[in-house]
N, C-alpha and C positions, 0 to 999 in steps of 0.2 A: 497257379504257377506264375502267368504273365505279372499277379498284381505283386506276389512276392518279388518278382525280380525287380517292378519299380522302385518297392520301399528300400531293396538295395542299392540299387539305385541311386536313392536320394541318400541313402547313408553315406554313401561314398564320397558324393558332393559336399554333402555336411563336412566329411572328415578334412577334402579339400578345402573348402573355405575355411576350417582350422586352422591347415598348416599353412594357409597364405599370409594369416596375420601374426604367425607365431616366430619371437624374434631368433628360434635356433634354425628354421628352415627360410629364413630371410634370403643369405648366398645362392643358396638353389631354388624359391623361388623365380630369382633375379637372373640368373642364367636359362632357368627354362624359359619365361617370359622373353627373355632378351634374345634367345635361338629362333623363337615365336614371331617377335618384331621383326627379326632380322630377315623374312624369309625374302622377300621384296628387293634386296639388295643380294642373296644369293642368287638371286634369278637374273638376275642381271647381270653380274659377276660370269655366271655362266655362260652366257650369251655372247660377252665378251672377250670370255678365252676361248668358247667354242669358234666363233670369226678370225681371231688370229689365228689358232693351231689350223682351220679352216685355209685360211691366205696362203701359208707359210708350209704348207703339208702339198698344196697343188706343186706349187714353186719346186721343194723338194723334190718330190714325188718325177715330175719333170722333166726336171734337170738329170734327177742321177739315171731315169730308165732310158734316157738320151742317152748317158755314157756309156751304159753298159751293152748298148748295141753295138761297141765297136770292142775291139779286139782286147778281151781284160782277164787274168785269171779267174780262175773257175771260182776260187774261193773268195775273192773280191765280189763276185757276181752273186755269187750267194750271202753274203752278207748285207749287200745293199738289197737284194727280194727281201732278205730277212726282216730289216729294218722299214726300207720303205717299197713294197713290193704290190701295193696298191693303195687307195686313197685310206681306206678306214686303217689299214696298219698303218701307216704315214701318222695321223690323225692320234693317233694309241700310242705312237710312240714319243710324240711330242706330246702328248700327257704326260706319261712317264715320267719324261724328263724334266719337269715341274716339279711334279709333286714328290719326287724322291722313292720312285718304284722303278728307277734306273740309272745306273751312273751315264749321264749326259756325255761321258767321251767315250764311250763306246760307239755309239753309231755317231758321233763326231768324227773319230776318226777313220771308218769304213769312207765318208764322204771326201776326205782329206787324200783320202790314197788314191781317188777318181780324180777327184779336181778339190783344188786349196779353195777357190772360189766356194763352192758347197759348204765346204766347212767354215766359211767364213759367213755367210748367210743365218746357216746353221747358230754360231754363236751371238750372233745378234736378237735370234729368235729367242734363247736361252734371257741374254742379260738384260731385254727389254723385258721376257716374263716376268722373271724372280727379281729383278732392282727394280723395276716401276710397277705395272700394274699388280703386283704379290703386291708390293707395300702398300699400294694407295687402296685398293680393295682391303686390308686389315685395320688402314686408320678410317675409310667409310665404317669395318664394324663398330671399330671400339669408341668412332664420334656417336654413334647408334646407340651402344648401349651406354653412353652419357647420357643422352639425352632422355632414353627412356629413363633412368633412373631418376635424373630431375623431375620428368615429369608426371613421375607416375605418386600418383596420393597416396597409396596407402606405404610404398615404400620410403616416401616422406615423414608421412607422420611415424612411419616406426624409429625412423633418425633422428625425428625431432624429438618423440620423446627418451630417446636412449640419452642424447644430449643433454635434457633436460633434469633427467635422471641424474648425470654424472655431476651438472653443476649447482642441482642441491645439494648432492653426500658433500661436495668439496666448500659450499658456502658454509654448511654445517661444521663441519671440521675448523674451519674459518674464524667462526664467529665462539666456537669453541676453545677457539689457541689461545684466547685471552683470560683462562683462566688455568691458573696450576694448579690445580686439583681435577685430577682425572673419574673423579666417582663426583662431581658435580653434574647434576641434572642440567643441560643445557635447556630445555624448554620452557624452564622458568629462570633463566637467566636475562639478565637485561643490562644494555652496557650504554657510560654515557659518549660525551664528543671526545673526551680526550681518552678514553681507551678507544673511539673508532679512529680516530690520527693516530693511535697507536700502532694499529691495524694496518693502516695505509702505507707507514712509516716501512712496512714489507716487503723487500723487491718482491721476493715469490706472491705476494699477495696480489701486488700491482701489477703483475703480468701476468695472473689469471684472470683479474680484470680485463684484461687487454687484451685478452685469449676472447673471450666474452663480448667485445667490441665497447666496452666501458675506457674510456682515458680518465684512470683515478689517480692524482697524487695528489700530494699534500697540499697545494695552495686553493685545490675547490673542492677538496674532503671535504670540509664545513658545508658549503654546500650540498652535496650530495646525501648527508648527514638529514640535512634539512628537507629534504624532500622525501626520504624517506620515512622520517618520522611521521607516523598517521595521526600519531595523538597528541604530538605538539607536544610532549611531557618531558624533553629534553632528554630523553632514553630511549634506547632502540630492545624489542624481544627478538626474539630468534623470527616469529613469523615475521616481521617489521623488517625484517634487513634481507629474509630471503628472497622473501615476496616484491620490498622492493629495490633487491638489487635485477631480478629478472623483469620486471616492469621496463626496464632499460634496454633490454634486447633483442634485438630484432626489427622488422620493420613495423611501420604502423598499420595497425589494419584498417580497411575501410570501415568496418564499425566504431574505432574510437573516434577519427577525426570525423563524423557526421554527428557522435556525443561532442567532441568539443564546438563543433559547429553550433550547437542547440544549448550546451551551456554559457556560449558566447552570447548568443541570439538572449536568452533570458535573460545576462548579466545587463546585457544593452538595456532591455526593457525596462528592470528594475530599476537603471541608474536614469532612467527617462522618467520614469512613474516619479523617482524621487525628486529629480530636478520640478518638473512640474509643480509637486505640492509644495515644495519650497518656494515659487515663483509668486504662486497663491497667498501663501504668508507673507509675501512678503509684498504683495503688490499694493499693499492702503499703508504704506509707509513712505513719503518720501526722504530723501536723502538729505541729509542736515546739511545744512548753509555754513559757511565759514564764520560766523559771527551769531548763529542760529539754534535753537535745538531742532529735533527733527520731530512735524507733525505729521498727525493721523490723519486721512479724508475721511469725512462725517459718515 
């Protein structure tokens, strides 16, 4: 029985690790994760309003069983026990009136009818809660769960590739509008420089570009034309323009530039290697005189 309840167990794990990378349970992963991160800053949080309702509850608490020592109707007298009739009700009731499991002028104005001072205490305790630390406690969450979702990998790579997704269907479509025939196979279609100026010639083209962090128009189209050409053949396929219009976005990763680092490094070498042997050839030749031809040393 104990070994069966393992292999469930890990079943269940398994099905979790499924739904963490599947991109329909993305939102809810990212909330549960994110309630998860967040615990560190509710505890805090709570600390924080437990200290003020703490302060602000003695103070109350105080003040109004000061007043009601002295000569008050009955039903005044019960109403402040009611509200604030020792530390933890004090304490209860200034939660309450936060979180909205109380209308806050209710025992607002129990303390108004004893002394305007109380209720004036009282409303300060209110609009320091709910305008300052409510707010600044809700932009700590939601800086929180920014930050987790930047930093988190795998809900990264699920937006990168959803991204990546979206802007090949659209390169696709793209690289497709230049032809009017809609039953034409794009994958063996091939187009030269001036159907790609054609192209560019697009607003909507040149602002998905630009959606993409590409700055394409028409005066470095040619360019860009040209570097993407992989085979030099003065025509672009479909793999040729998708592959590299994405080549272009994003940042560099440390693995390429330590390849152009080393393809530098060889270019150097080789253009060293050749200087040399040219230096070799040519060093039993002197240079011809102005009235001379140029001889050989023996």
């Amino acid at each position: 029985i104990t070994m069966m309840r393992v292999v469930r167990l890990l079943r269940f794990i398994r099905i979790l690790r499924v739904i963490r990378v599947l991109r329909f349970f993305r939102d809810l992963r990212m909330m549960i994760t994110g309630i998860l991160q967040s615990m560190n800053p509710i505890f805090w949080c709570s600390v924080l309003l437990f200290l003020l309702m703490f302060c602000f509850s003695l103070v109350l608490m105080q003040l109004a069983i000061e007043e009601i020592q002295h000569s008050i109707p009955a039903e005044q007298k019960d109403g402040i026990l009611r509200w604030y009739g020792g530390f933890l009700r004090s304490i209860y009731t200034l939660y309450l009136s936060i979180t909205g499991g109380l209308n806050w002028a209710e025992p607002a104005e129990q303390l108004v009818l004893i002394e305007p001072f109380l209720g004036f205490v009282y409303s300060v305790y209110i609009c320091f809660s709910v305008m300052c630390i409510l707010n600044v406690v809700t932009c700590v969450f939601v800086d929180k769960a920014n930050q987790f979702s930047k930093s988190d990998s795998d809900m990264q790579a699920l937006e990168d590739e959803i991204t990546q997704t979206k802007w090949v269907m659209t390169l696709r479509d793209i690289f497709g509008s230049i032809q009017d025939d809609p039953d034409c196979n794009i994958d063996h279609l091939e187009i030269d420089t001036d159907e790609f100026l054609e192209l560019i010639q697009n607003k909507t083209v040149r602002e998905f570009f630009k959606s993409m962090g590409l700055e394409v128009h028409p005066d470095n189209a040619l360019g860009l034309f040209t570097m993407i050409d992989i085979e030099s053949n003065g025509t672009l396929s479909l793999e040729e323009f998708v592959s590299g219009c994405l080549k272009f976005v994003g940042q560099a990763r440390q693995l390429d530039i330590v390849r152009m680092r080393y393809d530098f490094s060889q270019t150097q070498k080789d253009v060293t290697e050749c200087l040399d042997i040219l230096k070799g050839r040519t060093a039993g030749f002197n240079m011809p005189k102005a009235n001379g031809p140029a001889t050989v040393k023996p």
